[in-house]
C-alpha positions as CSV (number, residue, x, y, z in Angstrom):
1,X,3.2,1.8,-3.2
2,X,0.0,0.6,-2.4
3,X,-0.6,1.7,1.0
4,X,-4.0,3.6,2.1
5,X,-3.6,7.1,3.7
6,X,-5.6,7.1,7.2
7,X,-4.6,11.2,7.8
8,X,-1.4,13.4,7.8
9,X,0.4,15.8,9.8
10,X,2.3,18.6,8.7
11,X,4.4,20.7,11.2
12,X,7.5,23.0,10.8
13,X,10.6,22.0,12.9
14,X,10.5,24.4,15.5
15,X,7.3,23.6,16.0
16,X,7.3,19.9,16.6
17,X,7.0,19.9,20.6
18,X,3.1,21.7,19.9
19,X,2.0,18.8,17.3
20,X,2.9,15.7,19.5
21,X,-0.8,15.1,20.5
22,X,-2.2,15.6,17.4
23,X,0.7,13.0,16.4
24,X,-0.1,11.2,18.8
25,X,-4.0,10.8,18.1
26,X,-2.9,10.2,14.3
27,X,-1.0,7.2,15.1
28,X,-4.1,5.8,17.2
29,X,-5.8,6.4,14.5
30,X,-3.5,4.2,12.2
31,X,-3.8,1.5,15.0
32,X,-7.4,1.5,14.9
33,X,-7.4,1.9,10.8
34,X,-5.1,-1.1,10.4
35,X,-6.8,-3.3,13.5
36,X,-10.2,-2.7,11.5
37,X,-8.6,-3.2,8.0
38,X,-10.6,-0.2,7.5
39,X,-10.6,0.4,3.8
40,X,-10.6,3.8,2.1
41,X,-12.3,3.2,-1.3
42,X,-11.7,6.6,-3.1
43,X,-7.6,5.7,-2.6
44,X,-7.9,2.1,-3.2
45,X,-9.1,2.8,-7.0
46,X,-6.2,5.2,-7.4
47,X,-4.1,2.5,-6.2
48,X,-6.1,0.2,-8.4
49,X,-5.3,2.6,-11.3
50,X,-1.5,3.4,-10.8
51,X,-1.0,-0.3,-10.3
52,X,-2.9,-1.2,-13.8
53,X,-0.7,1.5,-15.4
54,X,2.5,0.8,-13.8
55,X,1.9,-3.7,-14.8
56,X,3.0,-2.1,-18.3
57,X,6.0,-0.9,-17.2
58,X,6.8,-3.8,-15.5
59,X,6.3,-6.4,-18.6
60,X,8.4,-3.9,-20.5
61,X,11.1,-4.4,-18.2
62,X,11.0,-7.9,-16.9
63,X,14.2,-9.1,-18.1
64,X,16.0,-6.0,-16.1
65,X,13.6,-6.6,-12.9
66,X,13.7,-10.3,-12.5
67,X,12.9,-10.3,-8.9
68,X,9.7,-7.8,-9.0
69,X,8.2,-9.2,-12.1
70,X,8.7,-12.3,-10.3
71,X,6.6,-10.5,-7.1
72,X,4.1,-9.1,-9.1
73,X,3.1,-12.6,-10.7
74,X,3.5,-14.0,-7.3
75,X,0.8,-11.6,-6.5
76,X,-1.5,-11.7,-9.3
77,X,-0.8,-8.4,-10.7
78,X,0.5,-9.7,-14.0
């Protein structure tokens, strides 16, 4: 979709009470990530990639997807 990963959390339901400070420090993290527009380059040219591959999908299908062939032009992507 686009979006950067800044860390990840796994935890199993019963467990969920001991991970809320890790949680917790994650989503500071974000914060800080997002307030920085930190930029993570290793996932932004997988992103780069998957979009590139994906823009042949959508010409294929642009009569079908009106509306996001019409975003991705909006954006530049086509």
């Amino acid at each position: 979709m686009g979006g950067e990963v800044t860390g990840g959390l796994s935890v199993c339901g019963s467990k969920v009470k001991e991970k809320w400070g890790e949680a917790y420090k994650l989503g500071i993290k974000m914060a800080q990530d997002i307030r920085e527009k930190r930029v993570y380059a290793d996932q932004v040219q997988i992103i780069e990639q998957g979009r590139e591959d994906f823009k042949k999908v959508m010409q294929l299908r642009k009569e079908d997807w009106k509306q996001e062939y019409k975003y991705w032009q909006d954006k530049g992507w086509l």
